[in-house]
C-alpha positions as CSV (number, residue, x, y, z in Angstrom):
1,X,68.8,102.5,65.8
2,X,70.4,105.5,63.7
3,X,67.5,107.4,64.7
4,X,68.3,106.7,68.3
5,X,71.8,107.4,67.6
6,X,71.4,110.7,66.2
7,X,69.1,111.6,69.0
8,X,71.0,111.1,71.7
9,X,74.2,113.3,70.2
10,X,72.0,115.8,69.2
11,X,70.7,116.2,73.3
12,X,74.3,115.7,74.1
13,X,74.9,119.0,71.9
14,X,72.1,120.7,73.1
15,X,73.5,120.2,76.5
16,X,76.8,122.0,75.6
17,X,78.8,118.6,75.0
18,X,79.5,118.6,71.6
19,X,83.2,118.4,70.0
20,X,83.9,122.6,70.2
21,X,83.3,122.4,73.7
22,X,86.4,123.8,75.6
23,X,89.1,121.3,75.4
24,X,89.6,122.1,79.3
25,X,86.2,120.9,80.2
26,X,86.2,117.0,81.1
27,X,82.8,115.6,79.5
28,X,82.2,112.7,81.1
29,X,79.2,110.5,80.7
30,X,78.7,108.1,83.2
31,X,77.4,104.7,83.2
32,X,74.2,105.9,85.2
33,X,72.8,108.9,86.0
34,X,73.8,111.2,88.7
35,X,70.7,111.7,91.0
36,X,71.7,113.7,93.5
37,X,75.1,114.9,95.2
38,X,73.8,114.9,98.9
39,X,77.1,112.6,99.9
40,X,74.9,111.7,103.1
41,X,71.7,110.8,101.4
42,X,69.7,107.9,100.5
43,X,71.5,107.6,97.1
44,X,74.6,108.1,98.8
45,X,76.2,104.3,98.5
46,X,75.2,104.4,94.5
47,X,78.7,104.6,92.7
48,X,77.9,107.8,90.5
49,X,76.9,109.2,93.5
50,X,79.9,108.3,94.8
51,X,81.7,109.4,92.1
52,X,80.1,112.9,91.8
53,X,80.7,113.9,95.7
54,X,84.1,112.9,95.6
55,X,84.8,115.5,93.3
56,X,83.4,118.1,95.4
57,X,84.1,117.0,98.4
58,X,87.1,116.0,100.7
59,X,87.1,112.9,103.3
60,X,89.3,113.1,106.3
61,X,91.3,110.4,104.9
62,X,91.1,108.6,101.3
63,X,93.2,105.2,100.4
64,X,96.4,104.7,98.1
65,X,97.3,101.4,97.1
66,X,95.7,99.6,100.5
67,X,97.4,102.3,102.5
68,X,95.6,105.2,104.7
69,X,96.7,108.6,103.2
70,X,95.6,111.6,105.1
71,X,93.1,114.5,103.3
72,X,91.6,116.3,105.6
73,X,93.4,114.8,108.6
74,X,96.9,115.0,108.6
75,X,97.6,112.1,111.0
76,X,95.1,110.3,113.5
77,X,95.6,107.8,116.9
78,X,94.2,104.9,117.5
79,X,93.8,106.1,121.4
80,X,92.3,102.6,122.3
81,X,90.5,100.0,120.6
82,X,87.0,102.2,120.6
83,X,88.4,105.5,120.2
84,X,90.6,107.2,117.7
85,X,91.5,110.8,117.6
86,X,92.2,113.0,114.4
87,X,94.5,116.4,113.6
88,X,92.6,118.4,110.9
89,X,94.5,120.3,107.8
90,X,94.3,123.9,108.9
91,X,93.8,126.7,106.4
92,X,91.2,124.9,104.2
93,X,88.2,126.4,103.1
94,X,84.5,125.1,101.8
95,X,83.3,126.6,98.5
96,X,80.9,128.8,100.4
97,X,84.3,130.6,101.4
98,X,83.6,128.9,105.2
99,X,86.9,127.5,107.3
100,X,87.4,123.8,108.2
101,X,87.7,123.2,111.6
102,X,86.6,120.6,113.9
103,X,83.0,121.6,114.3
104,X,82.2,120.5,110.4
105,X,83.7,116.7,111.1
106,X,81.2,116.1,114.3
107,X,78.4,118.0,112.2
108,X,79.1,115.4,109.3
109,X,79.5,112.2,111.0
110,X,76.5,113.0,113.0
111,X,74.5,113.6,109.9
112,X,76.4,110.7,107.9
113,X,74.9,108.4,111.4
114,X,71.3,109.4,111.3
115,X,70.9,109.3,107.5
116,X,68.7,107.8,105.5
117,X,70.1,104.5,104.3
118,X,72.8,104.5,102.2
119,X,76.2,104.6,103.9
120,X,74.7,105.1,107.5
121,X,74.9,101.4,108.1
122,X,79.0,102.0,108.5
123,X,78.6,104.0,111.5
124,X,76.2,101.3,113.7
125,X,78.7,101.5,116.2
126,X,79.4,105.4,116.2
127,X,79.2,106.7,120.2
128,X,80.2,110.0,120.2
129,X,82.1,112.3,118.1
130,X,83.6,115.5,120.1
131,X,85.9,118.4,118.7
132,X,88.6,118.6,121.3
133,X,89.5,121.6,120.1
134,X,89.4,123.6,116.4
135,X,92.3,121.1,114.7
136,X,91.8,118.1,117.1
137,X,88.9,115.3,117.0
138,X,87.9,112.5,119.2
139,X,85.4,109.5,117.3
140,X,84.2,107.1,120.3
141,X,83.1,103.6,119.5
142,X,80.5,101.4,121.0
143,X,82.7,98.5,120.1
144,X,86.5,98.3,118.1
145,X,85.4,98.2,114.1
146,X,87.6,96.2,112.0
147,X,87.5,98.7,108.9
148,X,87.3,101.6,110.4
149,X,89.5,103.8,108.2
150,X,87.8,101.7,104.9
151,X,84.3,103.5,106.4
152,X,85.9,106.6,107.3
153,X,86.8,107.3,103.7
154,X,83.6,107.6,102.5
155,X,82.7,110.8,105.1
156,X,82.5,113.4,102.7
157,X,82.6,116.9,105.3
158,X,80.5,119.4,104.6
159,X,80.3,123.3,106.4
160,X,78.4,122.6,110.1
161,X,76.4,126.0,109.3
162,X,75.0,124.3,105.8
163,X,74.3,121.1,107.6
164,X,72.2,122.8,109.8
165,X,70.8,125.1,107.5
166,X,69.9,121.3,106.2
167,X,67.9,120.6,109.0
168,X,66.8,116.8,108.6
169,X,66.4,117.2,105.2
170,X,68.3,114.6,102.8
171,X,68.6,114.0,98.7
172,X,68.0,115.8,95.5
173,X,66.9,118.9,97.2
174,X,70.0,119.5,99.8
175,X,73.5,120.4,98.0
176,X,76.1,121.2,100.2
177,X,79.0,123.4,99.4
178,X,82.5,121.2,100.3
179,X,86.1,121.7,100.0
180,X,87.2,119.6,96.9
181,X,88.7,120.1,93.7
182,X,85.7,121.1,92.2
183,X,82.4,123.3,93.0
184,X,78.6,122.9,91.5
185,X,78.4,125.6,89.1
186,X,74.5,123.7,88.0
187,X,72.7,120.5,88.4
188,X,69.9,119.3,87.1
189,X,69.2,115.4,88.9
190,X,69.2,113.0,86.3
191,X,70.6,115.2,83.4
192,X,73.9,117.2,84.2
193,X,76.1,118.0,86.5
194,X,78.4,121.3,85.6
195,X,81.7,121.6,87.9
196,X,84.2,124.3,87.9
197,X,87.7,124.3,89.1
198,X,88.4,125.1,92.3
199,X,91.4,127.6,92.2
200,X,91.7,128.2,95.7
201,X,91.8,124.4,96.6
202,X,94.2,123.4,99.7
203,X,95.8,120.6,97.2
204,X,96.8,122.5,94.7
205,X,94.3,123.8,91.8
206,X,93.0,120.9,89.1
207,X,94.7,120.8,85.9
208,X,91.0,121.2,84.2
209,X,88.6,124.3,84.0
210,X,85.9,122.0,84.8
211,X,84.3,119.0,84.7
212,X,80.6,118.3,82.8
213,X,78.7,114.8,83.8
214,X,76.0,114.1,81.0
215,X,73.6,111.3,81.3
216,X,73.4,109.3,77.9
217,X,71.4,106.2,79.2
218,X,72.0,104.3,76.3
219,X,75.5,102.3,76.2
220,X,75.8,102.5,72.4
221,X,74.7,106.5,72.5
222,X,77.9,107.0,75.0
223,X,80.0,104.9,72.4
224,X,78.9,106.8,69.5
225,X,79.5,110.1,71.7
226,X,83.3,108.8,72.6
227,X,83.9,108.1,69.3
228,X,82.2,111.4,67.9
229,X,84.2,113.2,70.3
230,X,81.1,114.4,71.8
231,X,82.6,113.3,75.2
232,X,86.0,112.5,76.7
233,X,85.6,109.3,79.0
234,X,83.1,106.9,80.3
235,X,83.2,103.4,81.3
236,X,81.7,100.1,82.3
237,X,82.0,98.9,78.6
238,X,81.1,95.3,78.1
239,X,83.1,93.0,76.2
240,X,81.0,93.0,72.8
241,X,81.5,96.5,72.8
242,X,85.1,97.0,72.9
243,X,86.3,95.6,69.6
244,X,84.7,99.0,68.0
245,X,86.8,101.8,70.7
246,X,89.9,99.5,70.4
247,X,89.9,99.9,66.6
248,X,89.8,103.9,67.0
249,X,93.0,105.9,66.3
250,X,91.3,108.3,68.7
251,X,90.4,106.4,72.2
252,X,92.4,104.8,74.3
253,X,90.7,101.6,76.5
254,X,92.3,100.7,79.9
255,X,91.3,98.1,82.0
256,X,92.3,97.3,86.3
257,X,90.9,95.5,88.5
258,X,87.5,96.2,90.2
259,X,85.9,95.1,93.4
260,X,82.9,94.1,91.4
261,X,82.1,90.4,90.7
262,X,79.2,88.1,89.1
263,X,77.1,86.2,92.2
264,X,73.8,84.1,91.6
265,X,72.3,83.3,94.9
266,X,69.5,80.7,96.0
267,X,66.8,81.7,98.2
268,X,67.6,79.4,101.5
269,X,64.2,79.9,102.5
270,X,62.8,78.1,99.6
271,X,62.6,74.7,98.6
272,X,64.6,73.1,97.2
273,X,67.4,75.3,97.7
274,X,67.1,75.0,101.3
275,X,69.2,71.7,100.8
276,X,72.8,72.8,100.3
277,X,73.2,69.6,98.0
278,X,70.8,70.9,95.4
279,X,72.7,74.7,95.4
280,X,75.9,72.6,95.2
281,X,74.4,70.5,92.3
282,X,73.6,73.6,90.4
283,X,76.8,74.9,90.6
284,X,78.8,71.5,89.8
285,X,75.9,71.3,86.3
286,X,77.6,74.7,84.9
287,X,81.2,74.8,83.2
288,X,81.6,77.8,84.6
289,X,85.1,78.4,83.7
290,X,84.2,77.5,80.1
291,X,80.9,80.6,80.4
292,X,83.3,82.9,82.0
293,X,86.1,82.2,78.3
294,X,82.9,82.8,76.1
295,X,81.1,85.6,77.7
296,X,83.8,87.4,80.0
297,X,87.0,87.1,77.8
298,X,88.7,90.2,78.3
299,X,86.3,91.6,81.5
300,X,86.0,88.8,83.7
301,X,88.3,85.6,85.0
302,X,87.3,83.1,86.9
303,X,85.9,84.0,90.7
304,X,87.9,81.9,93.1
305,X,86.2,83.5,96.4
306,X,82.7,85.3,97.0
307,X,84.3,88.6,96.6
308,X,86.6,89.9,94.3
309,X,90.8,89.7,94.9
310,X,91.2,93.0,95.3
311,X,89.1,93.7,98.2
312,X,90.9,92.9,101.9
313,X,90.0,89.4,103.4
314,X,90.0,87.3,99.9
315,X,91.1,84.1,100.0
316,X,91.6,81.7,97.5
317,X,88.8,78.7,97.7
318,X,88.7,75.7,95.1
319,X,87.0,76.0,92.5
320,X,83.8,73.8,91.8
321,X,84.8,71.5,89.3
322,X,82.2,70.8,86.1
323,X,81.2,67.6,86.5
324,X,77.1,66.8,85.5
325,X,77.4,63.1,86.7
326,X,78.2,64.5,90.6
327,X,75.3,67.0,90.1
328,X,72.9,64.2,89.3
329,X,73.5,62.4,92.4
330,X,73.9,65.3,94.7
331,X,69.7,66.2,93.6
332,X,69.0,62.4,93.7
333,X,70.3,62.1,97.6
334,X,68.4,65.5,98.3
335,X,65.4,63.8,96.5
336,X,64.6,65.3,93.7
337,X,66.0,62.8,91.1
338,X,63.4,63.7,89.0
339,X,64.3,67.4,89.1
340,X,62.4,70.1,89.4
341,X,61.3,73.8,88.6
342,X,62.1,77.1,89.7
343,X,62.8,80.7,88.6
344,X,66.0,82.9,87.7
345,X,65.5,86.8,88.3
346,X,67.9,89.6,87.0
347,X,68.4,93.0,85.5
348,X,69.7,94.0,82.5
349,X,71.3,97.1,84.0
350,X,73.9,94.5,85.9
351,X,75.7,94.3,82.2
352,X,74.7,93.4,78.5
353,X,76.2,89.9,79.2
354,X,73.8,88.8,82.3
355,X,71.0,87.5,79.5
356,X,73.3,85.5,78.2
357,X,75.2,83.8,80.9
358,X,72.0,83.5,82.7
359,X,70.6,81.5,79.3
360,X,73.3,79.7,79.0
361,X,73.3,78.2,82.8
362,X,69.7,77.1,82.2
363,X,71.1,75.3,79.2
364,X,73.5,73.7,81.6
365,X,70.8,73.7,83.9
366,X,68.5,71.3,81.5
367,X,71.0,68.9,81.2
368,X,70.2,67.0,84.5
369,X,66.8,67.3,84.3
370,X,66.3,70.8,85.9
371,X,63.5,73.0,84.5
372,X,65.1,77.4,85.0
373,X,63.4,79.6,83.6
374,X,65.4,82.8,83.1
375,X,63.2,86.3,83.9
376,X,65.2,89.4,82.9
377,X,62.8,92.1,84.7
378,X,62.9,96.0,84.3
379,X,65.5,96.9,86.9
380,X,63.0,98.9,89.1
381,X,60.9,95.7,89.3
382,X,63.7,93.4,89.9
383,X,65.0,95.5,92.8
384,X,61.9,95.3,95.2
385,X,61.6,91.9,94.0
386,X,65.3,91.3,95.3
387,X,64.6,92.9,98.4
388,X,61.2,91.5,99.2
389,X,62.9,88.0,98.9
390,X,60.5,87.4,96.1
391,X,62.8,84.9,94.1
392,X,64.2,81.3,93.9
393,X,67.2,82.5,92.2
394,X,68.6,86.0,91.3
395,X,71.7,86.8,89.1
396,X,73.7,90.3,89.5
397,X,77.0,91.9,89.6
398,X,78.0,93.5,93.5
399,X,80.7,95.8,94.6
400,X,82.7,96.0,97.3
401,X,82.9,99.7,97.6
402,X,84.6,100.0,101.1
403,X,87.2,97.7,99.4
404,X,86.8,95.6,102.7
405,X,85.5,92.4,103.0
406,X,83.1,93.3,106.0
407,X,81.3,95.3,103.3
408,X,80.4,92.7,101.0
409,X,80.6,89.3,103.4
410,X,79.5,91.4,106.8
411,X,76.8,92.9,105.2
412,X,75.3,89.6,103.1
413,X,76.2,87.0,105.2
414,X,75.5,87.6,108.9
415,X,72.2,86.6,110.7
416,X,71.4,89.0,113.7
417,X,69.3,87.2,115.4
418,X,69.0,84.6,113.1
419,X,67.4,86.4,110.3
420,X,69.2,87.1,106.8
421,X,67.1,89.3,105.6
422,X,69.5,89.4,102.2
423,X,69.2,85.7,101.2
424,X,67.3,83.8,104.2
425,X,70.9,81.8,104.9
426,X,71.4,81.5,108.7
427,X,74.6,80.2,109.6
428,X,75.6,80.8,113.2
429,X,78.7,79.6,113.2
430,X,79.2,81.9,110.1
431,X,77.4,84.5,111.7
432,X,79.9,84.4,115.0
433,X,82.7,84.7,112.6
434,X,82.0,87.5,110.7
435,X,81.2,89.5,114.1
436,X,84.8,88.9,114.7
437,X,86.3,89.9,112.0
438,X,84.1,93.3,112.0
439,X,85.1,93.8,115.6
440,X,88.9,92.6,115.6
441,X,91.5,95.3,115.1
442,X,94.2,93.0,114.3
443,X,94.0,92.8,110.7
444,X,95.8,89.5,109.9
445,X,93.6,88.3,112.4
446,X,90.6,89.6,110.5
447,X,92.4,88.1,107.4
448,X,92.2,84.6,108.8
449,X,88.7,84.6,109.6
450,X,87.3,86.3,106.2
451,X,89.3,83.0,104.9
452,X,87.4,80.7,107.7
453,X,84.0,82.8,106.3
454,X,85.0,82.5,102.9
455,X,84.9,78.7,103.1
456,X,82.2,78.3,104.4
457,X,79.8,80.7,101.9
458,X,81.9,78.4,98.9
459,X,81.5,75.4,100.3
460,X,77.8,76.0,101.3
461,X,77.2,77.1,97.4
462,X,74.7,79.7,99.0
463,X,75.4,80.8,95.5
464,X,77.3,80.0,92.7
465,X,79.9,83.1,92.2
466,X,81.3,82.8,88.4
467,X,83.3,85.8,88.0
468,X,85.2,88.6,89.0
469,X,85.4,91.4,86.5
470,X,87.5,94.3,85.1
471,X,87.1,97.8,85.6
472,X,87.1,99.1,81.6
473,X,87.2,102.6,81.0
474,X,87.1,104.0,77.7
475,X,89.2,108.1,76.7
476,X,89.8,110.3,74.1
477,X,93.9,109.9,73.9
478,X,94.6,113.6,75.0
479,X,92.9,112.9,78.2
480,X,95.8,112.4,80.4
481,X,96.1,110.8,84.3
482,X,92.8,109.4,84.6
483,X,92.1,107.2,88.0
484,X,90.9,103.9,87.1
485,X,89.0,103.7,90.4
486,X,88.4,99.9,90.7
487,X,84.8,100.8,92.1
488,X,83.7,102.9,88.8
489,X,84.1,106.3,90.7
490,X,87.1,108.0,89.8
491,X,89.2,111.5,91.0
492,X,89.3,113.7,88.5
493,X,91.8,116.2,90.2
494,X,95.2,115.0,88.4
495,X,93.5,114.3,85.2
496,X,94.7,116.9,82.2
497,X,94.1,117.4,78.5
498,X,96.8,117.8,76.2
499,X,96.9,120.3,73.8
């Protein structure tokens, strides 16, 4: 382990992050490494990603305590329900020294659209997108979207001329000059990404020289790093780690709330769990309130919905109550009094804590007669066994990135078709809903059928949902105004260093 330890800071200096780097320099090491910083890409819904692009690039509009707040746009129309028209900030300019105007919105969302994966699947419903003139545009709908604004925050703009200099090329091999805080002065995928200050930037120019993203894959390597003052700030710090950062004179932990939350689901489309009485058993077997205290107890509370509170369209469900003796006759009138057998899949990568929450529910688990076996599986592995449906059960964490509730319960739950192609539960009636709620633009009325939608994913137990956790960031003291993003991808544009 010292071995490992010394390694890593010894790459970390190597790299230019050791403690007499400038003090004007934000090191950072995030929680995962940064892959690439096409903010259209395949990669582009992963939340350094996320985090990397948002330095370097600007959205039309960005979100402040629930609120729209204009960026790029100064203010925007809904003209009708499928069409709202935007006024652009005039005088900006990309990195490449290129202007802003209304031709570099259409090229984006037109690219953003066609992508590869990643956050494409916002813009299903994308019609058109026109530039009226230079500072005016026009986005046409094929039907009114709920969260519009929530998706429209995540279009990064880019120059048209780079885009289609681009051609239909996406990823590690395409980095596009924006109009954010911060330029790429290097990047190696994987390893570092070196920013500069932008001085000329339309919001005034960043308190820091720079910002430097290191990948140290190891948690404890990061800790050691903080502590060393080999770096300034990371996060995503587990509970057993925290005693040691919270003891240090010299780094300051703060923790908010995220929009990420613990979930196990069933497979539906596998027996037993097909029965909702056997996923309801499971759930009532665990004292999950009593796992949460033991594992969680400064990250995590108690989930009381299937998304976390901070995220638009929670609503408070009841929360299932421990009781072993219930579980036992629940499997008995789904017949399987004897029990049975099945499998528990996760990754490591979800948190240090997931082995042991997922060994303890098996305890719980054994208690009425049910055999699960726990599997923790290299993350690569567990991922195309997740999406293949190749599991009984799986245990992760999930964000709500959009901070929307269509993004988590739109996304998971629906059944176009009658196919759910996430966790094989069909649920038309849930299904209808949902398709409301993404297509209403009366929010409270989208409020009240997230609640209806909400109910029904509870009360069906198509998993059991344990906890929602804490965002947990970890700083050298001098760093001042750091953004504790609640999805783990801060702004770095106010932050300072004190002398």
């Amino acid at each position: 382990m010292i071995g490992m330890l010394r390694a890593t800071t010894a790459a970390i200096a190597l790299l230019g992050f050791g403690a007499m780097a400038q003090a004007e320099v934000l090191r950072v090491a995030s929680s995962a490494a940064v892959t690439d910083i096409d903010p259209h890409g395949p990669n582009s819904v992963l939340r350094d990603t996320i985090m990397a692009v948002r330095q370097i690039f600007d959205p039309l509009v960005e979100f402040k305590d629930g609120e729209p707040v204009g960026r790029l746009a100064t203010d925007w129309e809904q003209v009708d329900e499928r069409t709202w028209r935007f006024n652009l900030r005039e005088g900006v300019k990309f990195h490449d020294g290129s202007a802003f105007d209304a031709a570099d919105v259409v090229a984006t969302l037109k690219r953003q659209a066609g992508g590869p994966g990643g956050l494409a699947r916002l813009w299903g419903q994308l019609e058109d997108v026109q530039a009226v003139d230079p500072t005016t545009v026009e986005i046409k709908l094929t039907e009114p979207v709920g969260p519009f604004l929530r998706n429209l925050s995540f279009l990064q703009i880019a120059p048209s001329e780079a885009i289609e200099a681009a051609g239909g090329e996406y990823g590690a091999a395409v980095q596009l000059p924006g109009s954010g805080p911060f330029r790429v002065a290097s990047f190696t995928p994987g390893q570092t990404l070196a920013l500069e200050a932008n001085a000329d930037y339309w919001d005034g120019a960043p308190a820091l020289e720079g910002v430097r993203i290191v990948n140290i894959p190891e948690l404890s390597g990061r800790i050691t790093a903080l502590l060393n003052d080999e770096i300034d700030v990371t996060w995503n710090i587990p509970d057993d780690q925290l005693g040691v950062l919270q003891d240090s004179n010299d780094v300051e932990v703060q923790l908010a709330p995220s929009v990420f939350y613990l979930y196990s689901w069933f497979n539906a489309g596998r027996k037993p769990f097909d029965d909702a009485r056997v996923r309801r058993a499971l759930w009532h077997a665990v004292d999950v309130e009593q796992v949460v205290k033991d594992l969680l107890p400064v990250t995590g509370t108690l989930a009381k919905a299937p998304i976390a509170s901070t995220v638009f369209g929670w609503a408070e469900q009841q929360p299932y109550a421990y009781d072993p003796e219930k579980a036992k006759q629940l499997l008995a009138e789904a017949g399987y009094a004897d029990g049975f057998s099945a499998e528990l899949k996760y990754s490591v990568n979800f948190g240090s804590s997931i082995d042991q929450i997922a060994q303890t529910f098996s305890a719980y688990w054994s208690e009425i007669g049910v055999d699960i076996r726990p599997m923790q599986l290299e993350h690569a592995v567990f991922t195309d066994d997740f999406r293949a449906l190749n599991w009984d059960m799986m245990m992760a964490t999930n964000p709500t990135f959009t901070e929307d509730a269509d993004y988590t319960l739109g996304r998971l739950y629906a059944s176009p078709g009658g196919v759910n192609e996430e966790n094989n539960y069909v649920n038309p009636e849930l299904h209808e809903i949902l398709m409301r709620a993404r297509t209403s633009v009366d929010q409270a009325e989208r409020a009240e059928l997230y609640k209806r939608a909400g109910e029904i994913i509870w009360n069906d137990a198509v998993g059991i949902f344990p906890a929602e956790l804490k965002a947990v960031y970890a700083n050298r003291r001098d760093v001042k105004g750091l953004d504790l993003s609640a999805i783990y991808a801060p702004h770095f544009r106010n932050v300072s260093i004190a002398d």
